[in-house]
VEXVOKE-927162 format. One record per residue (C-alpha): residue number from 1; x, y, z. Coordinates in steps of 0.25 Angstrom, whole numbers, plus 2048, in hexadecimal, padded with zeros to 3 digits. Layout:
# VEXVOKE-927162
<rec pos="NUM" X="X" Y="Y" Z="Z"/>
...
***
This chain:
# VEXVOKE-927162
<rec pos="1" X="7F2" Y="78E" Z="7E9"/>
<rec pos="2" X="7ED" Y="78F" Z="7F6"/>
<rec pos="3" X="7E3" Y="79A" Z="7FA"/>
<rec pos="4" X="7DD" Y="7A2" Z="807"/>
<rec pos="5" X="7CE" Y="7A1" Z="808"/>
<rec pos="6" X="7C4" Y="7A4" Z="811"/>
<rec pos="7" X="7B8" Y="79A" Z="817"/>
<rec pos="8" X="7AC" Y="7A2" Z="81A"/>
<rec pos="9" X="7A4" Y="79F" Z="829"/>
<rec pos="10" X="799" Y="799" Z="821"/>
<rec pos="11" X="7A2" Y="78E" Z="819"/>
<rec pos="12" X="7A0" Y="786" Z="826"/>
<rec pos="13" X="790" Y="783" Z="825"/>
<rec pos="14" X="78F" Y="783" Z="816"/>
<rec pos="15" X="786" Y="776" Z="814"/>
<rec pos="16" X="790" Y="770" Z="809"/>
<rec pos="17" X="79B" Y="773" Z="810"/>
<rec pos="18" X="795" Y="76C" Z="81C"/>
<rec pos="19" X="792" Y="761" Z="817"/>
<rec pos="20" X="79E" Y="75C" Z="810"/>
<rec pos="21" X="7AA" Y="755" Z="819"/>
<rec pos="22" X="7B3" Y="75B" Z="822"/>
<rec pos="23" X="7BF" Y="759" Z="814"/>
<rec pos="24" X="7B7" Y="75E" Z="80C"/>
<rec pos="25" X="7B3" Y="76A" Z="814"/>
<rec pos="26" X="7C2" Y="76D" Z="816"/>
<rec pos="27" X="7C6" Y="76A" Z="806"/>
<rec pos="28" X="7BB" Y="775" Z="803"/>
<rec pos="29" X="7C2" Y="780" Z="80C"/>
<rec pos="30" X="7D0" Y="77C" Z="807"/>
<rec pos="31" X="7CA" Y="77C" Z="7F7"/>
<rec pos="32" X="7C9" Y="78C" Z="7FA"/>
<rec pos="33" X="7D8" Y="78D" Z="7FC"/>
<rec pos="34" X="7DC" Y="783" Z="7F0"/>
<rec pos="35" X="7D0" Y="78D" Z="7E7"/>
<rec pos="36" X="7D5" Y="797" Z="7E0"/>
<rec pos="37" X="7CE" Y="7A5" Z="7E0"/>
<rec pos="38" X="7C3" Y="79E" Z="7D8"/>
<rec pos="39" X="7C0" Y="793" Z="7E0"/>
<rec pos="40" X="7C7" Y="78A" Z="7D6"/>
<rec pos="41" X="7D0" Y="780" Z="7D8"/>
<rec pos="42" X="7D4" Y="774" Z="7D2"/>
<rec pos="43" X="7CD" Y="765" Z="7D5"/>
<rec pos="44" X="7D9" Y="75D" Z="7D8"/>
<rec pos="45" X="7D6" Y="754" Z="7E5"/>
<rec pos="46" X="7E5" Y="74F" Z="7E5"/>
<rec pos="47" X="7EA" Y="75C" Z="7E7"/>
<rec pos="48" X="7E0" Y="764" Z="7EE"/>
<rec pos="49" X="7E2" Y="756" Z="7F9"/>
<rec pos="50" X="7F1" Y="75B" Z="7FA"/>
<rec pos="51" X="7EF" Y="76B" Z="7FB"/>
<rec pos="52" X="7E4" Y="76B" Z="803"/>
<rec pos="53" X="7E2" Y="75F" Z="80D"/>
<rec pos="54" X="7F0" Y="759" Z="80C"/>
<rec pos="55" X="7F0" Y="752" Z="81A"/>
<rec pos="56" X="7E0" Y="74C" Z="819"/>
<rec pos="57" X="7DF" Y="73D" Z="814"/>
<rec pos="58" X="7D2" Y="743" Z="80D"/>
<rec pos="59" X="7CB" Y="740" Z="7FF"/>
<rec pos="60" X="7CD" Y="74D" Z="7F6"/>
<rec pos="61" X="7C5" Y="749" Z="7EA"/>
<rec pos="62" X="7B8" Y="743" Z="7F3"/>
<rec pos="63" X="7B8" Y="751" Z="7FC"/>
<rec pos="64" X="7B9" Y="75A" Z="7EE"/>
<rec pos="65" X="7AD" Y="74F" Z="7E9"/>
<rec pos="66" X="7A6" Y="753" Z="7F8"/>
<rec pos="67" X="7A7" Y="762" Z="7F7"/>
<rec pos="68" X="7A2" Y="762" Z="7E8"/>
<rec pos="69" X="795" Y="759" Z="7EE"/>
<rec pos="70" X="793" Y="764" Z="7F4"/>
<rec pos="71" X="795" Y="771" Z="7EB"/>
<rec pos="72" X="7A0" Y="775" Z="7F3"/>
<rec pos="73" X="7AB" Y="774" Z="7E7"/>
<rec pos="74" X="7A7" Y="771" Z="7D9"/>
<rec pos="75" X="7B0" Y="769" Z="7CF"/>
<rec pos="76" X="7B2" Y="76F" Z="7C0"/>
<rec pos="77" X="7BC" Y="76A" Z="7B5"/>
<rec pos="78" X="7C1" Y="775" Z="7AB"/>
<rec pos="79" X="7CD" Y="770" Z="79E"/>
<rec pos="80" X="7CD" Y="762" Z="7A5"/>
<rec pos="81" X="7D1" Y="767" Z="7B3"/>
<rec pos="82" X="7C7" Y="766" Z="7C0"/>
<rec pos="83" X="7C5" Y="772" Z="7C9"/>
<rec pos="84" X="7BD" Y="774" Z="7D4"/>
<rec pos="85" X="7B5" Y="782" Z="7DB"/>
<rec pos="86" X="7B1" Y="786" Z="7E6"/>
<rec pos="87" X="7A2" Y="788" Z="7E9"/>
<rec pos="88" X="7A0" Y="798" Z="7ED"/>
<rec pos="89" X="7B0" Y="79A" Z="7ED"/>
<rec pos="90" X="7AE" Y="7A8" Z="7E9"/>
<rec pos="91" X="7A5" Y="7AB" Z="7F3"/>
<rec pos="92" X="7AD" Y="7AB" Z="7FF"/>
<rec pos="93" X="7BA" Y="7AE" Z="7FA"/>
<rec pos="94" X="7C1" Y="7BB" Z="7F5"/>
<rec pos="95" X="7CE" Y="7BA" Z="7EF"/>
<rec pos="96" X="7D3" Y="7CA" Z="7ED"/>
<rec pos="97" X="7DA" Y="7C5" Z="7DF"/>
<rec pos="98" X="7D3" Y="7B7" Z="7DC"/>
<rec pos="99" X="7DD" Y="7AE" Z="7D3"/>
<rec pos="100" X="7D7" Y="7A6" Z="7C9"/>
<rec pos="101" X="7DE" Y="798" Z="7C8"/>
<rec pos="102" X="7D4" Y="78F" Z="7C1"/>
<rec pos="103" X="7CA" Y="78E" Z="7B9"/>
<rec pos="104" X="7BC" Y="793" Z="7BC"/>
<rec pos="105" X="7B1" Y="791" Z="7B2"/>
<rec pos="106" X="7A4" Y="799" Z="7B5"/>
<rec pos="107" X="79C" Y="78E" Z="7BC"/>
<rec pos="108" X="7A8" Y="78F" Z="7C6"/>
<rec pos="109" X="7A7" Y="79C" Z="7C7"/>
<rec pos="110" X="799" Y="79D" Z="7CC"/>
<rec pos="111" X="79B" Y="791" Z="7D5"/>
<rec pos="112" X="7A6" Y="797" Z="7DB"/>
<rec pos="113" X="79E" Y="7A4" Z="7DC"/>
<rec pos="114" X="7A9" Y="7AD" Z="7D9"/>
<rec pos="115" X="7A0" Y="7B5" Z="7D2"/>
<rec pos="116" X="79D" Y="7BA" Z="7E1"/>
<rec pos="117" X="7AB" Y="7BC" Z="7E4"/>
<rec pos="118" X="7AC" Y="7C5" Z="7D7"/>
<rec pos="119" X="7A0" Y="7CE" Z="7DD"/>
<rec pos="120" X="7A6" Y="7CF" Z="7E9"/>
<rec pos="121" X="7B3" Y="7D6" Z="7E4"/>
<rec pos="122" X="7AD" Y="7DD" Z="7D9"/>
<rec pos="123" X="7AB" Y="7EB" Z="7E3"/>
<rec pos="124" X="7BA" Y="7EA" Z="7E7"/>
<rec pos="125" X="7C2" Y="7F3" Z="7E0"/>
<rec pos="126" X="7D0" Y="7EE" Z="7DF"/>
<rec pos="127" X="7DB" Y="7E4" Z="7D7"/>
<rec pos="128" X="7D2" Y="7D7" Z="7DD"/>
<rec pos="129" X="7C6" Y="7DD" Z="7D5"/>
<rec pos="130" X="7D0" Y="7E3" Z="7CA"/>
<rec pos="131" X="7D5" Y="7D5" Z="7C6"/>
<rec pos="132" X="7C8" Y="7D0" Z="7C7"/>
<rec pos="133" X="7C2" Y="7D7" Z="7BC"/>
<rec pos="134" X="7CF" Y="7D6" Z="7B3"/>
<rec pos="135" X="7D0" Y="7C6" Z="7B4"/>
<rec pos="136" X="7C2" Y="7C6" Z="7B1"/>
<rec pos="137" X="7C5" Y="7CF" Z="7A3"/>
<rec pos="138" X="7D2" Y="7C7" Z="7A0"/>
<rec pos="139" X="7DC" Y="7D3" Z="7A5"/>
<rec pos="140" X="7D4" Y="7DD" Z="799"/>
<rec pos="141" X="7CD" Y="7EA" Z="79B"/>
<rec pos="142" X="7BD" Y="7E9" Z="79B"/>
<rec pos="143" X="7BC" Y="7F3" Z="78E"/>
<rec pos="144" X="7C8" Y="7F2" Z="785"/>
<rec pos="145" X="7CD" Y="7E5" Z="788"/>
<rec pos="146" X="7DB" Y="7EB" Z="789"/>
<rec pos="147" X="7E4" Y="7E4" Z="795"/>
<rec pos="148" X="7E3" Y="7EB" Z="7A3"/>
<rec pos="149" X="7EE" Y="7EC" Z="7AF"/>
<rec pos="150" X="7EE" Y="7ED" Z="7BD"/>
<rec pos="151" X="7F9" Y="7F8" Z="7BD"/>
<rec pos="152" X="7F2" Y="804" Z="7C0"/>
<rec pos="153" X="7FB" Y="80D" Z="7B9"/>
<rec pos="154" X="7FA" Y="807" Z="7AB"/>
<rec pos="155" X="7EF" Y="80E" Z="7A2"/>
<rec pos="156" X="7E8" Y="800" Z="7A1"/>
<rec pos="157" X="7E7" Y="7FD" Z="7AF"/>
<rec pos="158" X="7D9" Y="7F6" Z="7B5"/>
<rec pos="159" X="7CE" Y="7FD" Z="7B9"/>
<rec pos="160" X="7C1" Y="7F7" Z="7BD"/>
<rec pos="161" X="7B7" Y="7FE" Z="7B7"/>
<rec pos="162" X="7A6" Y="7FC" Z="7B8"/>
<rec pos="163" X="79F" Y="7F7" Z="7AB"/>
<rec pos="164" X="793" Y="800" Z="7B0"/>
<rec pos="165" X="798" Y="80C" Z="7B8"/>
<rec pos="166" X="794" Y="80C" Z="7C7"/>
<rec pos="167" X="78F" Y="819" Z="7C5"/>
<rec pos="168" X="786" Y="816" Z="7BA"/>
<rec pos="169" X="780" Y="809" Z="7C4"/>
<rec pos="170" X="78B" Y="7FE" Z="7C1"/>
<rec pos="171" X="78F" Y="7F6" Z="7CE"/>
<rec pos="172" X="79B" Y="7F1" Z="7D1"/>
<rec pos="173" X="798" Y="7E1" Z="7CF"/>
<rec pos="174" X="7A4" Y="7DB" Z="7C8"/>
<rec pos="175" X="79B" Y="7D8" Z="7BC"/>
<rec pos="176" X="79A" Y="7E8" Z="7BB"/>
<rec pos="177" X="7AA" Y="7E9" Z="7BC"/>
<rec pos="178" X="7B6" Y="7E8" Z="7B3"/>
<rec pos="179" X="7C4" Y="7EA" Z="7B1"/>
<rec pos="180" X="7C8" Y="7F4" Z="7A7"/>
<rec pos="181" X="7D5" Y="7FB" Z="7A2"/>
<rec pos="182" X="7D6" Y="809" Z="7A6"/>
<rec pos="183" X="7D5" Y="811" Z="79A"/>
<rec pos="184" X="7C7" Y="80A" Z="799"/>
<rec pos="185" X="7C3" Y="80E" Z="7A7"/>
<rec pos="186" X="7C4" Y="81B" Z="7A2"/>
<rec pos="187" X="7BE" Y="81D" Z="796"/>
<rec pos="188" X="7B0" Y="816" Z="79B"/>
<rec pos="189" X="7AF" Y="81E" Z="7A7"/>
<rec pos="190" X="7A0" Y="81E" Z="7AA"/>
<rec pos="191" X="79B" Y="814" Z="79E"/>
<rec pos="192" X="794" Y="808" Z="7A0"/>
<rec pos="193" X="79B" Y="7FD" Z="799"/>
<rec pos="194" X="792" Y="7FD" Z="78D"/>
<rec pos="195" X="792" Y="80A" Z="78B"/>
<rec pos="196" X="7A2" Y="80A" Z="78B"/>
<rec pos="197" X="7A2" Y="800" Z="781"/>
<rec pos="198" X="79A" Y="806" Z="777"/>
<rec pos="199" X="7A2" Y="812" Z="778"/>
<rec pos="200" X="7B0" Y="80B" Z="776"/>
<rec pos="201" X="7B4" Y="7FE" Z="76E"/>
<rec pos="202" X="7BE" Y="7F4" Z="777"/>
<rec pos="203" X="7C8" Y="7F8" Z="76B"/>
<rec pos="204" X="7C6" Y="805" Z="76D"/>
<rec pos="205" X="7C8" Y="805" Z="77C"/>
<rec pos="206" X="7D5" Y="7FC" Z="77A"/>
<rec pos="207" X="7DA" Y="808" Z="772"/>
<rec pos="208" X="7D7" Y="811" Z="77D"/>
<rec pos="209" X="7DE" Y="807" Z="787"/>
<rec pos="210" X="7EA" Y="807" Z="77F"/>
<rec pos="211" X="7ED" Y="816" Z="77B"/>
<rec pos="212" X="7EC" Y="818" Z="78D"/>
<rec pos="213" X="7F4" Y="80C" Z="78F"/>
<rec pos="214" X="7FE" Y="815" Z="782"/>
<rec pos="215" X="7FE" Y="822" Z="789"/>
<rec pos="216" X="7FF" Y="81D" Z="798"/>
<rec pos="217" X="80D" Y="817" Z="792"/>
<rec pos="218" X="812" Y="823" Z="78D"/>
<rec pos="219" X="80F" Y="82C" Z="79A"/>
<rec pos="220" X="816" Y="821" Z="7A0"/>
<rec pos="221" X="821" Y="821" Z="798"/>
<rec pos="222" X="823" Y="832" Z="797"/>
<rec pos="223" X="823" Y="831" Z="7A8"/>
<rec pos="224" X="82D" Y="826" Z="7A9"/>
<rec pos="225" X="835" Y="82A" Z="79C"/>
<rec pos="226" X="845" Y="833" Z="7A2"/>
<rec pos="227" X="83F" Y="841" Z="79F"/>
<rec pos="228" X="835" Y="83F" Z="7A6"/>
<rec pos="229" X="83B" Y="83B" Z="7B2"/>
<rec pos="230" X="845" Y="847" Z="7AF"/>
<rec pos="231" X="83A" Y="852" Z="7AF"/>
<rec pos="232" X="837" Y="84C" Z="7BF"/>
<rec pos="233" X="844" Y="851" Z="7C3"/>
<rec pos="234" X="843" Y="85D" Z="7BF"/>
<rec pos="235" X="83E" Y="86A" Z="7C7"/>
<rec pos="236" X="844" Y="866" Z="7D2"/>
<rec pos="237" X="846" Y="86F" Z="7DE"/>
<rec pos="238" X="851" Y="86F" Z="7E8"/>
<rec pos="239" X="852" Y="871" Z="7F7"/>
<rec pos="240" X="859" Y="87D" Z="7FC"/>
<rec pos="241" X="864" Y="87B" Z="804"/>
<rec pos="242" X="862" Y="879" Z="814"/>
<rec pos="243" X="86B" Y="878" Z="821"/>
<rec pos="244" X="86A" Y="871" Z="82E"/>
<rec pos="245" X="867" Y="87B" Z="839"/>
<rec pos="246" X="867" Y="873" Z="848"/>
<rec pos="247" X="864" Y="866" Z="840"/>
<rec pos="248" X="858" Y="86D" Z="837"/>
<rec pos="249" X="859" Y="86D" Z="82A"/>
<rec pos="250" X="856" Y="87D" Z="825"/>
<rec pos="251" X="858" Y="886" Z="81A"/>
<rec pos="252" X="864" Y="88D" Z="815"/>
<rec pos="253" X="85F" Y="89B" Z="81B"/>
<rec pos="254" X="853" Y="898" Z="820"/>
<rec pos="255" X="84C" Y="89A" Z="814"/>
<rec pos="256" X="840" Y="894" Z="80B"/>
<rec pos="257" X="843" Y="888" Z="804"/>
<rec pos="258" X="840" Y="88D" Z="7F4"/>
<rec pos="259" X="842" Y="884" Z="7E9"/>
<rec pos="260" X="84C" Y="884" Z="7DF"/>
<rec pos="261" X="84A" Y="888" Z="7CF"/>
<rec pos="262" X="844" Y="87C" Z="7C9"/>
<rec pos="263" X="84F" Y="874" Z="7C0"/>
<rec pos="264" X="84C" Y="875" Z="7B2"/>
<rec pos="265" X="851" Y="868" Z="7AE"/>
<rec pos="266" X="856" Y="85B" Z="7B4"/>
<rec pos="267" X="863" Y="85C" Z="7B7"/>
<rec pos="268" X="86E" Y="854" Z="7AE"/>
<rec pos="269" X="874" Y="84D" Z="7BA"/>
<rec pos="270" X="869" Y="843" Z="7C2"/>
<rec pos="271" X="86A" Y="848" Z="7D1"/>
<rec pos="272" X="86E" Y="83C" Z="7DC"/>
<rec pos="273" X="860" Y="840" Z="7E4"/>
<rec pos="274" X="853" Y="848" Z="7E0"/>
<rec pos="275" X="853" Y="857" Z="7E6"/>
<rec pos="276" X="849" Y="856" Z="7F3"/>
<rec pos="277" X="83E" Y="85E" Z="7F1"/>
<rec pos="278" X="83E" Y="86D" Z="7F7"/>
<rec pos="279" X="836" Y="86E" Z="804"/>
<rec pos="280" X="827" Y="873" Z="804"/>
<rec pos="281" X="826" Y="882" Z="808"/>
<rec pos="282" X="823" Y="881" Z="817"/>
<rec pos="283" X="827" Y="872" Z="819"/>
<rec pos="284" X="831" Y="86F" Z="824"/>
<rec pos="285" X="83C" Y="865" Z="81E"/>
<rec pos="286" X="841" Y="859" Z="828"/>
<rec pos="287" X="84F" Y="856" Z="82B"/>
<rec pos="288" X="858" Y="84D" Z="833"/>
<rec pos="289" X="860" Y="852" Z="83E"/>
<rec pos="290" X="86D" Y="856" Z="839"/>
<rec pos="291" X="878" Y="84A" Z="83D"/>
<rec pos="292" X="881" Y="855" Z="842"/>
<rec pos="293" X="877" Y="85B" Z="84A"/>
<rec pos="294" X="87B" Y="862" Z="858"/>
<rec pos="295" X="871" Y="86A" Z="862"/>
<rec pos="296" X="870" Y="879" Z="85D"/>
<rec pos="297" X="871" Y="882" Z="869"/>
<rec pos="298" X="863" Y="886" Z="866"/>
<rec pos="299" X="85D" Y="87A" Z="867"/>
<rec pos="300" X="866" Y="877" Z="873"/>
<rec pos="301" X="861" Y="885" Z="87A"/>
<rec pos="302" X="852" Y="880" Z="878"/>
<rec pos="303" X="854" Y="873" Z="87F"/>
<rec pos="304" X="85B" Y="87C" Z="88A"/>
<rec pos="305" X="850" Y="885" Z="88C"/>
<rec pos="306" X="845" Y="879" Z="88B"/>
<rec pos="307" X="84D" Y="870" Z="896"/>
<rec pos="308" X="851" Y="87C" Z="89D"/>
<rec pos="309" X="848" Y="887" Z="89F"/>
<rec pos="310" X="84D" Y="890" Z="8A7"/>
<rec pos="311" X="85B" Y="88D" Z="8A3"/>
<rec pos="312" X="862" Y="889" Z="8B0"/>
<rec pos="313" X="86A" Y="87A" Z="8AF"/>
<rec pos="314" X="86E" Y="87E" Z="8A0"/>
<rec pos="315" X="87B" Y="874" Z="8A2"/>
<rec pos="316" X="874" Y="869" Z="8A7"/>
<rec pos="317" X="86B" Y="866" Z="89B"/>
<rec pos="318" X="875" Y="867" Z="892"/>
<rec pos="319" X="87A" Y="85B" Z="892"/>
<rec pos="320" X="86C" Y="856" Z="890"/>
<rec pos="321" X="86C" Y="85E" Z="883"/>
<rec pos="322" X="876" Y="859" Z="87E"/>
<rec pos="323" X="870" Y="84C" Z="881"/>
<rec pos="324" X="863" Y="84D" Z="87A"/>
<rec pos="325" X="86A" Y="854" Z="86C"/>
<rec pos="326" X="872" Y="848" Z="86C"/>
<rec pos="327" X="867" Y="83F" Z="86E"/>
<rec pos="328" X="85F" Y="847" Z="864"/>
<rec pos="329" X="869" Y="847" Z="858"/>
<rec pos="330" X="86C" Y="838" Z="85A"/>
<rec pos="331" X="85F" Y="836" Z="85A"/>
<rec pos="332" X="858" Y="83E" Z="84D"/>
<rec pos="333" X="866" Y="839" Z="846"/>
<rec pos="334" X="863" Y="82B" Z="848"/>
<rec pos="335" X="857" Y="82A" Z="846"/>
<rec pos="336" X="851" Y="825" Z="839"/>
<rec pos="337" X="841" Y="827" Z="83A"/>
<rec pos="338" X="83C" Y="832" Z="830"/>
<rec pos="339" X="83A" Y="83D" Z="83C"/>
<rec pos="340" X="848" Y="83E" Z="83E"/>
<rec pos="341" X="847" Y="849" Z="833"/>
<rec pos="342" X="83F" Y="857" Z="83A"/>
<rec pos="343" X="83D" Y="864" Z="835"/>
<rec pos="344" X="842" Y="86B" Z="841"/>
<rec pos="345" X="84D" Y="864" Z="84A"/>
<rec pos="346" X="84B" Y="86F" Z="855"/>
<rec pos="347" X="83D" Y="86A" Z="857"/>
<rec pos="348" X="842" Y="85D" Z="857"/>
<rec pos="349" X="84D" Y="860" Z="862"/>
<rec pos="350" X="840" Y="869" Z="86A"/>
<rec pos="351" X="83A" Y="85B" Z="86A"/>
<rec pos="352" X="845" Y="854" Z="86F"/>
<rec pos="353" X="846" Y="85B" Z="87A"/>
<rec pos="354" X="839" Y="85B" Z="87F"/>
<rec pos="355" X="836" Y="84E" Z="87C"/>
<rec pos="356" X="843" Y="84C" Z="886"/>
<rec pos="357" X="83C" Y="855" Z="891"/>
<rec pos="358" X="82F" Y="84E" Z="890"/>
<rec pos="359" X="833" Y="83F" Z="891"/>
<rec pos="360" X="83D" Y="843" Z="89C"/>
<rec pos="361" X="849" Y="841" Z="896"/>
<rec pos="362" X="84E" Y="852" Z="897"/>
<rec pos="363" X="854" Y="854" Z="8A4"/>
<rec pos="364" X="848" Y="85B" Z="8AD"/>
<rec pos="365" X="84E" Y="867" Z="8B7"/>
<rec pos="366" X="84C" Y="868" Z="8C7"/>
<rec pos="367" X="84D" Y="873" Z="8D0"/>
<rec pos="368" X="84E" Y="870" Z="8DF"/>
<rec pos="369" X="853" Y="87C" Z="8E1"/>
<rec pos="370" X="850" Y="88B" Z="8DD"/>
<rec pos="371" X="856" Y="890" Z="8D1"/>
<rec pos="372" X="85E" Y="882" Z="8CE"/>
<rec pos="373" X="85B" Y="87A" Z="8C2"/>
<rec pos="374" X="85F" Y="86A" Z="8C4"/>
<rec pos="375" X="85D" Y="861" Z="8B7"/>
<rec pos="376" X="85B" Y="853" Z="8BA"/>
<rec pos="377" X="85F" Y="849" Z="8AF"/>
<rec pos="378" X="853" Y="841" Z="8A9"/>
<rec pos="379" X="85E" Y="839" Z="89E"/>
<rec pos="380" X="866" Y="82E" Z="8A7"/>
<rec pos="381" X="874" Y="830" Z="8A6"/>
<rec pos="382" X="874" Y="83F" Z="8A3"/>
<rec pos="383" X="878" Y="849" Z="8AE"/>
<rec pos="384" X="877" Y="856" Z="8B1"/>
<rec pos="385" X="883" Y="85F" Z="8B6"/>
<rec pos="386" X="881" Y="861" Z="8C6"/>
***
């Protein structure tokens, strides 16, 4: 399977890799996608010819026998099966979860100098690293040898844990790192490793493992089992009962909110829908316009004494009143963005209006002559009486 590599700036002025063909330059970039994370990847000339230079009349065997000249690759066999590995391949690239395809004895490993890419991800602190440490254990903890998960919410979920604490000098070098399960974790706290071991047998940790694993089952089983869930449906307080007053939502007498008696048990009868919550003392609740809302006098009056202060031309801008309720009902009604709910509609309406009066859209009044108030529309298509 193919791969993304990088080439690093001074690939182009290594002295082997100068001094081969141009070929087998381009066969030793192209190796480095056929590679897997190890640098590994499997010596067959016929088939490397047609994955990576499909379109060249070259000679794959003699360019692979021209960059082992040089030391750039290096041919091994392992159960009667050739391989080839590439010279400082883990020195220049960083998978984030390395896959392991073939075989990589330890005279490999050194060649390839992976042991360089391990040091550089040993300071993260992640699932590259996580997975790392658990391939390299055979997926077991450190201490008790018990199987460890990924899944943080089991009891034997990896951990990676120093062999000599940090705070007692340790470093974090992958040789000083390991995966362990949990439970583990938390019984050494600040040991060394061979401190911990004295104090506990692998057998002994094993049972230690397993009684968590036991217990961490049986809280699960007591949240998820029906009364349980019941118990979470009870104490359940209601809302008291509201009206719409001008498109607010208010309550019945103006008083308090206070909540209900708690229920005693849950009731025989599952509801269709939970109980909403009761509103926090002192919190405004948000509401939607009413969809059979029509301008209250009041709020009428204001926008009256706003457009009209001294009160003269009071026919005039009604019909622009009427105009902009209209537009504001269809407007809140319709729409479907999460402030279409307010807490005080008047406000909203007070808004309206100024925002109107601001961008020039509310009629503006003109007095050419003492005494006598003209309103000159500002909305085409609307007139004003006289």
């Amino acid at each position: 399977m193919a791969r993304i590599r990088s080439v690093h700036p001074g690939q182009w002025t290594d002295e082997a890799f100068v001094s081969v063909s141009a070929f087998a330059r381009l066969l030793a970039l192209a190796l480095r996608n056929e590679a897997d994370d190890q640098g590994v990847f499997e010596w067959k000339p016929v088939g490397l010819k047609m994955r990576l230079l499909p379109a060249d009349d070259v000679d794959v065997p003699a360019l692979l026998a021209e960059l082992e000249g040089v030391n750039i690759v290096k041919k091994f066999e392992i159960d009667g099966r050739r391989f080839g590995a590439i010279r400082n391949f883990g020195k220049w690239q960083r998978p984030k979860s390395p896959q392991r395809v073939h075989p990589c004895p330890n005279d490999i490993t050194h060649y390839a100098a992976l042991e360089e890419g391990l040091e550089a991800a040993a300071p993260t602190r992640g699932t590259a690293l996580g997975r790392l440490l658990c391939d390299r254990q055979d997926g077991t903890c450190h201490y008790c040898a018990s199987e460890i998960t990924f899944y943080r919410k089991k009891a034997t979920s990896l951990e990676i844990d120093h062999r000599i604490p940090v705070s007692r000098g340790g470093s974090d070098h992958l040789d000083n790192l390991v995966a362990v399960c949990k439970p583990c974790n938390s019984l050494k706290r600040n040991m060394t490793d061979d401190e911990f071991a004295q104090q506990f047998t692998c057998d002994e940790l094993a049972e230690n493992c397993e009684t968590r694993r036991t217990e961490a089952a049986k809280v699960a089983k007591q949240l998820n089992s029906p009364a349980s869930q019941s118990a979470k449906t009870a104490n359940v307080e209601l809302d008291p009962q509201r009206k719409d007053v001008g498109g607010r939502r208010e309550d019945v007498g103006g008083k308090t909110p206070t909540p209900s008696a708690s229920v005693s048990a849950p009731s025989a009868v599952p509801s269709a829908a939970p109980a909403e919550k009761p509103p926090k003392p002192g919190k405004a609740i948000k509401a939607r316009l009413a969809t059979d809302w029509t301008l209250p006098d009041d709020w009428r009056d204001w926008a009256t004494t706003e457009l009209l202060p001294g009160g003269a031309g009071l026919a005039a801008i009604q019909p622009w009143i009427n105009r902009a309720a209209a537009r504001f009902r269809d407007h809140w009604l319709a729409s479907g963005q999460p402030n279409a709910a307010k807490t005080d509609w008047l406000a909203a309406w007070r808004n309206w209006i100024r925002e109107d009066v601001d961008r020039g859209r509310a009629p503006r009044r003109e007095a050419p002559k003492p005494g006598v108030a003209v309103y000159v529309e500002a909305t085409p298509g609307l007139r004003s009486p006289g």
